[in-house]
C-alpha positions in Angstrom: 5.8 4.4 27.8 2.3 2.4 26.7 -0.7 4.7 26.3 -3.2 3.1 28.7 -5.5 5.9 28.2 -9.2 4.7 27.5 -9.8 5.9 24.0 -13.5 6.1 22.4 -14.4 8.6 19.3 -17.9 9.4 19.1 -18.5 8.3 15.2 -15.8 6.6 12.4 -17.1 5.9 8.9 -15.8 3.0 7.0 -15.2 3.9 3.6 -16.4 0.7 1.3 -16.0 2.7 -2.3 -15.2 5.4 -3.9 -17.5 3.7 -6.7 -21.0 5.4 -6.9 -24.1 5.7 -8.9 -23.8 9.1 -9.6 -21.4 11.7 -10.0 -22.1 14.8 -7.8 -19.7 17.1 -8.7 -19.5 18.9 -5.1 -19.3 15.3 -3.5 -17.6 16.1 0.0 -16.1 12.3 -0.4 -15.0 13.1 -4.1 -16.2 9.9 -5.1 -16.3 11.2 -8.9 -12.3 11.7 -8.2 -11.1 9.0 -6.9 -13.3 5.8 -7.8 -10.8 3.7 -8.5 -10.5 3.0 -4.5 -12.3 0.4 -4.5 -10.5 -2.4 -1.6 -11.2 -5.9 -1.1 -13.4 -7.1 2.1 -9.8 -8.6 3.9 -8.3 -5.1 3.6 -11.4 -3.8 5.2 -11.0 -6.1 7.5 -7.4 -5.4 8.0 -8.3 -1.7 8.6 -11.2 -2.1 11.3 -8.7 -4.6 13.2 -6.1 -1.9 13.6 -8.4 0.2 14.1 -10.0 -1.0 17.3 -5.9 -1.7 18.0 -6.3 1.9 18.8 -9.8 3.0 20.0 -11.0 1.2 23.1 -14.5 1.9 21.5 -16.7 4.3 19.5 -20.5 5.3 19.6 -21.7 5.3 15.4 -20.2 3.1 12.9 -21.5 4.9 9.5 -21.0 3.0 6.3 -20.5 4.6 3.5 -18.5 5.6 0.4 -18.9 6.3 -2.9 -22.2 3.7 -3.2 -21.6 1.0 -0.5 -24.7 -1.2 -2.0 -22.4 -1.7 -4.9 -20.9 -4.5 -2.6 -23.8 -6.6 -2.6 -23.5 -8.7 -5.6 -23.3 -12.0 -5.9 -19.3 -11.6 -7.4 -18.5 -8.5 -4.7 -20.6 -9.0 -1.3 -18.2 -6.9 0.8 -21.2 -5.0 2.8 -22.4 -8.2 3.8 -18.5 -9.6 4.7 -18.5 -6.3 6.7 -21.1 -5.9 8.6 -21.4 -9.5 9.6 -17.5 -8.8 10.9 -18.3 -5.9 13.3 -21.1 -8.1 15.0 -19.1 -10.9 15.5 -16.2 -9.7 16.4 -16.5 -6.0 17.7 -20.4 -6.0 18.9 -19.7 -5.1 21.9 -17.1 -2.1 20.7 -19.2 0.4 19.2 -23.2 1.3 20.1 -24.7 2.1 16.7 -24.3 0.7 13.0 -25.3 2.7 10.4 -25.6 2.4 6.6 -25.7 5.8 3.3 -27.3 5.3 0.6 -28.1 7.6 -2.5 -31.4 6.2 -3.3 -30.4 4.4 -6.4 -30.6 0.9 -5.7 -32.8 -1.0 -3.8 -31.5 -3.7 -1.3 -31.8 -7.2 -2.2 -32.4 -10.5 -0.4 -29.1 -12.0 0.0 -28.0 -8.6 1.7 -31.2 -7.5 3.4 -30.8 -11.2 5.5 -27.6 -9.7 6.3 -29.7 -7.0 7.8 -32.0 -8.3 9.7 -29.3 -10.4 11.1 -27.5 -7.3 12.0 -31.0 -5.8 13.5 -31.4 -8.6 15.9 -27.9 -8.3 17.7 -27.3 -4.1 17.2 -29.0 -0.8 17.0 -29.1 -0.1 12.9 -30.6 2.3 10.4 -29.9 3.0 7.2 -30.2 6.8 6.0 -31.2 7.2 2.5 -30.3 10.4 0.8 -33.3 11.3 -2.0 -31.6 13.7 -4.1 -34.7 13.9 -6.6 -34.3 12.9 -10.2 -31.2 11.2 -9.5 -32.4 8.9 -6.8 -34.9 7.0 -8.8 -35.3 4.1 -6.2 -36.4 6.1 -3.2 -39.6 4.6 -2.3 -38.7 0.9 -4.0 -36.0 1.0 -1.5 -38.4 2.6 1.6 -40.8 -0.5 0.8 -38.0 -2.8 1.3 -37.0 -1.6 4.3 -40.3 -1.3 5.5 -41.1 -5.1 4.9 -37.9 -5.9 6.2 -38.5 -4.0 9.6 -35.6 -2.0 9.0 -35.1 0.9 10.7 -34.2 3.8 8.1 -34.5 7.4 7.5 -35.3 9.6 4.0 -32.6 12.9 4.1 -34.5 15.3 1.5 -31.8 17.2 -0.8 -34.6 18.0 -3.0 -37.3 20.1 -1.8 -37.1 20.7 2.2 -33.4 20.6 1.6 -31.4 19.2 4.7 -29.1 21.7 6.5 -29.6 23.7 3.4 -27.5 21.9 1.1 -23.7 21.0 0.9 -20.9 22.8 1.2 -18.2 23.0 -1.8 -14.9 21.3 -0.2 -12.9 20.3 -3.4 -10.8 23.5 -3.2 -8.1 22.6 -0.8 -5.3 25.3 -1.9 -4.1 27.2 1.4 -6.4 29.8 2.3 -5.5 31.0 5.8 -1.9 31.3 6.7 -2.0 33.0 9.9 -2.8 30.1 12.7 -5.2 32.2 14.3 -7.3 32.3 11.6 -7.3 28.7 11.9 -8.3 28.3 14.8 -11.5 30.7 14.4 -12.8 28.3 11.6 -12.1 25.1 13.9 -13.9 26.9 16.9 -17.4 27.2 14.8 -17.1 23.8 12.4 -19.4 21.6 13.4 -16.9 18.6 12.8 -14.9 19.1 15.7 -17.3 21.2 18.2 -20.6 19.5 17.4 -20.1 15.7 15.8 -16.7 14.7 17.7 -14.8 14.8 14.7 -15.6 12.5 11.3 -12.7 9.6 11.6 -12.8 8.4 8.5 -11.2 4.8 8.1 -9.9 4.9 4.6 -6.8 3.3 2.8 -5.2 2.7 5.7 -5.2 5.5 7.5 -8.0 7.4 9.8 -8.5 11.1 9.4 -10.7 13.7 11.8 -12.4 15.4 8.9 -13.6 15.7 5.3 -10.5 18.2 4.1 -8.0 15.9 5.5 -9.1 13.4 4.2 -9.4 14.9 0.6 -5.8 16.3 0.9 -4.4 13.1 1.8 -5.6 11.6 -1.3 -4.9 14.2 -3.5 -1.4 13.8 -1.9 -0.9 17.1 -0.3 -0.5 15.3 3.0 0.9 12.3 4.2 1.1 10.0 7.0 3.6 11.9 8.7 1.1 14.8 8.9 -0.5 15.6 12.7 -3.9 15.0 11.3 -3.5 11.3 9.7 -2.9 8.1 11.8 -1.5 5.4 10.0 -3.5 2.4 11.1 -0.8 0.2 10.4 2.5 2.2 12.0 3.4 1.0 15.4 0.2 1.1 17.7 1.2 3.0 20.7 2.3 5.6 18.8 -1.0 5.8 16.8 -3.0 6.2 20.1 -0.7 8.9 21.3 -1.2 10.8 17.7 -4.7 10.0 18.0 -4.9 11.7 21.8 -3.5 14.8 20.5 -5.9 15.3 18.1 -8.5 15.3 20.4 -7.0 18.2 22.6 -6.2 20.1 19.2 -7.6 23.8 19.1 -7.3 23.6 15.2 -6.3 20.8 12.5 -2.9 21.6 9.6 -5.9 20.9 7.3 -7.9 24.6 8.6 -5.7 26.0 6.6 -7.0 24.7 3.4 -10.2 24.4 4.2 -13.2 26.8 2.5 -15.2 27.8 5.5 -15.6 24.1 7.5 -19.1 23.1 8.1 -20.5 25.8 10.2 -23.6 28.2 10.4 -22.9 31.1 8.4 -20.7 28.7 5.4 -21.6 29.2 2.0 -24.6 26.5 1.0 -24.9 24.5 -2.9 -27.4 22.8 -4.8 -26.5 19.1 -3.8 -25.9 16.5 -6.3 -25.3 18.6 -9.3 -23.4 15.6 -12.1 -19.7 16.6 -13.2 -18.6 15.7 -16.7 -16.0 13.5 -17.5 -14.1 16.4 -19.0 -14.6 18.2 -15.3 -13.7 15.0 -13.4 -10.6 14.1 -15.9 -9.6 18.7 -15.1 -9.8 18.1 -11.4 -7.7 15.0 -10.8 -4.9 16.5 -13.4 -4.6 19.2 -11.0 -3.3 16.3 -8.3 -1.0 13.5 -7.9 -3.8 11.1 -6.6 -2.7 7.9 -4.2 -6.0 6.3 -5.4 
């Protein structure tokens, strides 16, 4: 039978890029990894039209990536493409549109009228991480947005460090076989308990966390797995997999995961750079859909 059941998710990030600036070693999106995802705008598209195929509606569209202002050149202007797309055509789907930065590049015109454009129709901010040295364009990019009238917000990783750094997720080998042990770490990550899950919409398929994520594209799960929704399988089934992760007491991914994102986890120094040698180490240890 249909699933008529109303279905919202409290956030979904859009993942524009893997491509990025930098290359944090301890990135929780492994953009370092796996840069060579890198879709066109109509795939995107593609993705947020099944997408919304499936979920009735959601409160915070985060866009991110890798670097999502990447995509605002004058040969690749795919944030633009985007965000004009989920005003005009899902506005009235989701509540709040939100943009990540790293503080490297500052917003130019042809994208910052995309902005204010997007300002006058939705609530939007764009949150830009400062992660010291490495974000050289902090306060060119604060002016910007200032003059603009853009809403925004500065997350410190460099002195006042916000929620006391990141937490190491790259290691995704199994680390707690019993399920029980599972589902103690689900009960206290803040993922699930506190932020609704993190759907992320990436290469076709939407996934309720970080470490799903990351083990779907190092191919150690697939789309057969409970945790990952094919956005483009049959839709009724989607919604039905989809509902079940929401009544899950634990995710197949706990077991892999270091600690999840709770109070007493293990804190790093964010935005630390990896060498090639350590990026070209890491992905040799996977076979990589990306």
């Amino acid at each position: 039978m249909p699933v008529k059941q109303f279905i919202q998710t409290q956030r979904v990030s859009i993942i524009m890029t893997k491509r990025c600036t930098l290359k944090c070693k301890l990135c929780g999106a492994l953009a370092p990894y796996v840069e060579n995802y890198h879709p066109p705008a109509e795939f995107l598209k593609k993705e947020i039209d099944a997408f919304f195929k499936i979920v009735d509606k959601t409160g915070i569209i985060d866009i991110s990536g890798g670097e999502p202002l990447l995509r605002t050149t004058v040969s690749d202007f795919a944030l633009g493409e985007i965000l004009l797309y989920l005003i005009e055509n899902y506005g009235d789907r989701f509540d709040y549109l939100r943009i990540f930065t790293n503080g490297t590049i500052v917003p130019g015109e042809r994208i910052c009228k995309v902005f204010r454009d997007v300002r006058k129709k939705k609530s939007f901010s764009i949150t830009v991480d400062n992660y010291g040295k490495y974000s050289s364009k902090v306060k060119s990019i604060a002016s910007r947005l200032e003059m603009e009238q853009i809403d925004y917000i500065i997350r410190d990783y460099s002195e006042n460090i916000h929620c006391g750094g990141w937490v190491d997720l790259r290691d995704i080998s199994l680390k707690h076989i019993e399920i029980a042990d599972a589902k103690n770490l689900f009960a206290k990550c803040a993922i699930p308990q506190k932020l609704g899950c993190c759907f992320e919409l990436m290469d076709g398929i939407i996934s309720p966390c970080s470490v799903a994520a990351a083990r779907y594209l190092c191919g150690e799960a697939g789309k057969e797995d409970a945790e990952i929704i094919d956005l483009f399988a049959k839709h009724t089934e989607m919604k039905r997999k989809l509902l079940e992760i929401f009544e899950a007491d634990y995710f197949p991914s706990c077991h892999y995961c270091v600690g999840g994102l709770s109070d007493d986890s293990e804190r790093v120094v964010p935005a630390e750079q990896a060498t090639d040698e350590e990026i070209r180490e890491w992905r040799e240890k996977y076979t990589m859909r990306v």
